[in-house]
N, C-alpha and C positions, 0 to 999 in steps of 0.2 A: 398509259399508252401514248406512246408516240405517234405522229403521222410524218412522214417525208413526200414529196411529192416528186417523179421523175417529168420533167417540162417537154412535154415531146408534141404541142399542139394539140390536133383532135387527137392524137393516142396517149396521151396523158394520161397517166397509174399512181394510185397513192400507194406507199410502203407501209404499213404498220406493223409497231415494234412494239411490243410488251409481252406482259403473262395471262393467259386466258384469255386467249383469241379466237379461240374455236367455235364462234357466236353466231349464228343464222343473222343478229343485224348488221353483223361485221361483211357477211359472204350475200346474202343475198341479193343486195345492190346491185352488185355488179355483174350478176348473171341475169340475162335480157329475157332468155325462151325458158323452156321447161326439162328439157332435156341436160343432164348430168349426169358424166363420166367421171368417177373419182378412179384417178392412176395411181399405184403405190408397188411396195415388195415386200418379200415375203419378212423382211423385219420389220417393217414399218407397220402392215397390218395386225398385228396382236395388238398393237401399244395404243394408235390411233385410228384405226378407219373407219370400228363402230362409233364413236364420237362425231367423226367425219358424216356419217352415210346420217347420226340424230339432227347434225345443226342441218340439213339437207331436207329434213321429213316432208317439207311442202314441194319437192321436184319431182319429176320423174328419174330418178338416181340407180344409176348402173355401177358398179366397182370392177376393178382389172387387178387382180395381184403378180407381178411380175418379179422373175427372181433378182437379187441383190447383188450389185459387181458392177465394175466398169466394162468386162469382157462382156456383159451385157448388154452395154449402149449399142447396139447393130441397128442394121434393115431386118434383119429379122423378126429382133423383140417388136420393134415398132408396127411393123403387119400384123402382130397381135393387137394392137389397139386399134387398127384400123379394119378388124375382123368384126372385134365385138359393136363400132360403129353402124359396120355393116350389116350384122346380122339384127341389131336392133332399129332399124330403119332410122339413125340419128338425122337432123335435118340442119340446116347454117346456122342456126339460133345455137346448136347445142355449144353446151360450154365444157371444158375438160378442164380437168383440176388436179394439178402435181403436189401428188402426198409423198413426200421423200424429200432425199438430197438432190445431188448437181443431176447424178446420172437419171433420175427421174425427171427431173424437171426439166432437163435438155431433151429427153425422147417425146412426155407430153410436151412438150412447145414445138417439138418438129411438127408431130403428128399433127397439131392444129394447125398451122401453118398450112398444113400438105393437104388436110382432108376438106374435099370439096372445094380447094381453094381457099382455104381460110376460115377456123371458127374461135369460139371465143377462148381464152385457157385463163384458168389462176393459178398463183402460183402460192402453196402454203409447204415452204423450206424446212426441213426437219434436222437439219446440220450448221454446224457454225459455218464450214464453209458454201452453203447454199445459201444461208441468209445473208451472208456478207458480200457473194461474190456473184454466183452464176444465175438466182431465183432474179434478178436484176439488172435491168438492157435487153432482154430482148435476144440474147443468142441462145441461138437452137441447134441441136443437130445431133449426130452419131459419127460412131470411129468409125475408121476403116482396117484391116490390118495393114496396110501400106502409113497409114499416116492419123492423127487423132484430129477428129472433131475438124476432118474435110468436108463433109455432108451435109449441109443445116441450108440456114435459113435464117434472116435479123424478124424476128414477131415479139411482139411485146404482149405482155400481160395485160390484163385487167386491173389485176390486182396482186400483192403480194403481202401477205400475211405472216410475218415474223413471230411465231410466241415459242419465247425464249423458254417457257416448261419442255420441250420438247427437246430440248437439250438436255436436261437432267436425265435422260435414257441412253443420252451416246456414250457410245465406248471413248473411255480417253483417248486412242489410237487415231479417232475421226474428229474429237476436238483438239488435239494437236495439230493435225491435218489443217482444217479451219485458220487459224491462228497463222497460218502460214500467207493466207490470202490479207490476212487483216494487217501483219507485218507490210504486207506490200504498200498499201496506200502509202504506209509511214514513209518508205523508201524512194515511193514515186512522187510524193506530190503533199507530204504534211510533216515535216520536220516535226512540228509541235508534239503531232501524234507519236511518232516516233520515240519520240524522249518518254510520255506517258507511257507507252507500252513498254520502255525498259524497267521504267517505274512499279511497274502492275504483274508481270509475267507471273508468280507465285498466285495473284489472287486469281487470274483467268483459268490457269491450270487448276483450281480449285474451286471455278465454278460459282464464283463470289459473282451473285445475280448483279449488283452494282457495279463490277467490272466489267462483266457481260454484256451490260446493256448501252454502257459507255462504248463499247467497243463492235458493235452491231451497228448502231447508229451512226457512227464517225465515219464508218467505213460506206456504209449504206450512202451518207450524206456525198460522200467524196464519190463515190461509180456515180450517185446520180446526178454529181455535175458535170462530171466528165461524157457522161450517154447523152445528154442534154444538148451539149457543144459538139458532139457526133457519133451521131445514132449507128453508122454505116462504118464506121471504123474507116474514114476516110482520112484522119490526121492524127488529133489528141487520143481518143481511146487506144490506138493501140498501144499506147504506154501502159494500160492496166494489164499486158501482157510482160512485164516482167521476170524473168525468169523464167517462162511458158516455153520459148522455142528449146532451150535444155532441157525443161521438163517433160515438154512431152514425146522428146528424142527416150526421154530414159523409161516415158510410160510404155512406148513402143519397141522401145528394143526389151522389154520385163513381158509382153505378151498383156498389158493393163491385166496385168493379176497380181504382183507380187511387191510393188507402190501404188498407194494412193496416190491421187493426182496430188493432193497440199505437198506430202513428203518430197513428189520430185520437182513440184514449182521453189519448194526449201531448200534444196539441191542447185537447184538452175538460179538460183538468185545470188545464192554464193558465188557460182561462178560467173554469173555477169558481173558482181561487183569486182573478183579477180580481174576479169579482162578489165574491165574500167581502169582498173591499178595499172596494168596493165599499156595502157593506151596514156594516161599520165592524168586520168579525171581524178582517182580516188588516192588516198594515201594508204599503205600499208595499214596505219591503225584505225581508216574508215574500214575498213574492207574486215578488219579485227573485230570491228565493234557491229558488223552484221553477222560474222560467223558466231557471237557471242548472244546475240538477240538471241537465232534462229536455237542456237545451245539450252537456252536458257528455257526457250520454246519445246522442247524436247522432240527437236526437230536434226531431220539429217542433214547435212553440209558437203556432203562427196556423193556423188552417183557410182553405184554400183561398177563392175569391169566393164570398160564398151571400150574397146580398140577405138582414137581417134579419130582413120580415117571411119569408120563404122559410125561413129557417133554422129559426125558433118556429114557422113550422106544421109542419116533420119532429119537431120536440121533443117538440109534441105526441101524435106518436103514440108513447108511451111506458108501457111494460110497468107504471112507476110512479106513473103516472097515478091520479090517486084520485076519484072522482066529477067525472070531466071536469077535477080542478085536477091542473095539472103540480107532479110534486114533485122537488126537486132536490138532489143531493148536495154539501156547500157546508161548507167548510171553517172551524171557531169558533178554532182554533188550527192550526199544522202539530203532526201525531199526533194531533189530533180532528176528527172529521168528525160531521155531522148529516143527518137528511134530513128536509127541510121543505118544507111549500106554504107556509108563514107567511113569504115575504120580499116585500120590496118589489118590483112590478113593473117598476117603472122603473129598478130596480136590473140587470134583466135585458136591459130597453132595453138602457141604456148600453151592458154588455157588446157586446151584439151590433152596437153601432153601433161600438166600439171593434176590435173584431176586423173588422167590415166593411172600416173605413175603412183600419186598418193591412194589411189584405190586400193 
């Protein structure tokens, strides 16, 4: 096992990264009162949540099975966990605990956030891209059908519990996905990594634990410097949004049902690194050798049909948005990223007409 530690003063969270994590000395530390809500879905609880509810046996332990999907992530799912709160007279002590991927983990960490003002949550990630990316910092929240992941809240975990056996259950479709988030550090902010993940892609797709664990960690290590240096997404974080304002133009214009969030962040990265090109940061065979990663990732590289202007008005409704200017996360080299409203507009045209047309 590994330990990472996210530096946030008194909200300071250790990360742990290994196999067989599922340990009552691992979890119970860090739940204060007696009271435990374990959150999950309906695939998640076959596989793990009697394990869940055993390492638990000395709490007072409630479980929520909620269905599976992004079209999920609402205000509505989430008043179901604050129903069963409810009706079991939960009190501030009580601790909630995200058994699942991103979409789980972001609804238990609203709902903590929200109920009574604040209670405790943990986070145990069951996807590559939960452990890598969103189980991590502290953002919460739900979709909206106007716009994704407007709703939330920055709450931080307790704790987050990485065990990489829970991987060996995901459908390849959602470890691909994953892989998309852990590309990005490479892109944003770790050349080195970069080169290793062109090095490795065969063994990750394959599930090779020693790649896996390389590449949970590296990535883990990097958001938790970055959350560190700003919890509030007031400067450097919102570089780990790369590719995010394409993607989740394209989650919202699919209805989040028919893209995974990885697939359309794999999407939007491509064409961020185009505009790059674009704008004179990246060279045609940089921009070559990320649509060849994301390839090799068994990842998509074009967003589905969205008419241009269609596509810049979902853009627009963007969490990064700075006095009505869209800001965009846009690559100055591969392993440096920026985020700017200072680019050329027609720089964003083109992309959009490029992606259009090759759609």
């Amino acid at each position: 096992m590994r330990t990472l530690n996210v530096d946030l003063g008194a909200r300071s969270y250790p990360i742990y990264i290994g196999t067989g994590l599922l340990r009552a000395d691992l979890i119970a530390p860090h739940i204060p009162g007696r009271h435990v809500l374990i959150v999950t879905n309906d695939s998640i609880a076959p596989l793990y949540l009697e394990r869940a509810q055993a390492m638990l046996s000395g709490f007072d332990t409630a479980s929520l099975v909620l269905p599976d999907g992004e079209r999920h992530k609402t205000l509505e799912t989430v008043s179901r966990i604050y129903d069963v709160l409810l009706q079991r007279r939960m009190d501030r002590q009580t601790t909630l605990i995200a058994l699942g991927g991103g979409v789980i983990g972001d609804m238990v960490g609203f709902a903590a956030a929200t109920y009574q003002r604040g209670v405790h949550f943990i986070q145990i990630p069951t996807t590559l891209l939960a452990q890598v990316d969103s189980s991590v910092g502290g953002k919460t929240g739900v979709n909206h059908p106007l716009g994704k992941n407007m709703i939330g809240a920055f709450y931080q975990p307790r704790a987050v519990l990485a065990d990489m056996d829970t991987l060996t259950t995901l459908p390849p479709r959602e470890l691909r996905a994953g892989l998309a988030e852990v590309i990005k550090y490479g892109l944003i902010m770790d050349a080195e990594f970069l080169d290793w993940l062109e090095g490795h892609m065969p063994q990750l797709l394959a599930m090779e634990h020693d790649a896996l664990a390389v590449a949970v960690e590296r990535s883990c290590r990097n958001k938790a410097a970055v959350v560190g240096c700003d919890e509030r997404e007031a400067g450097e974080r919102a570089l780990l949004n790369l590719g995010h304002t394409f993607g989740h133009a394209i989650e919202t214009a699919t209805g989040y049902e028919s893209w995974l969030h990885g697939e359309a962040v794999a999407a939007g990265m491509h064409m961020a690194a185009y505009m790059s090109q674009e704008l004179g940061w990246l060279s045609a065979a940089e921009v070559e050798r990320v649509r060849q990663l994301l390839l090799a990732a068994e990842l998509p590289v074009r967003p589905p049909a969205i008419a241009p202007e269609r596509f810049r008005e979902l853009m627009a409704v963007d969490k990064k948005a700075l006095a009505g200017r869209l800001r965009l996360v846009l690559l100055k080299a591969l392993g440096r990223a920026v985020v700017t409203a200072e680019f050329d507009d027609a720089a964003l045209t083109r992309t959009l007409q490029h992606f259009a047309s090759a759609g």
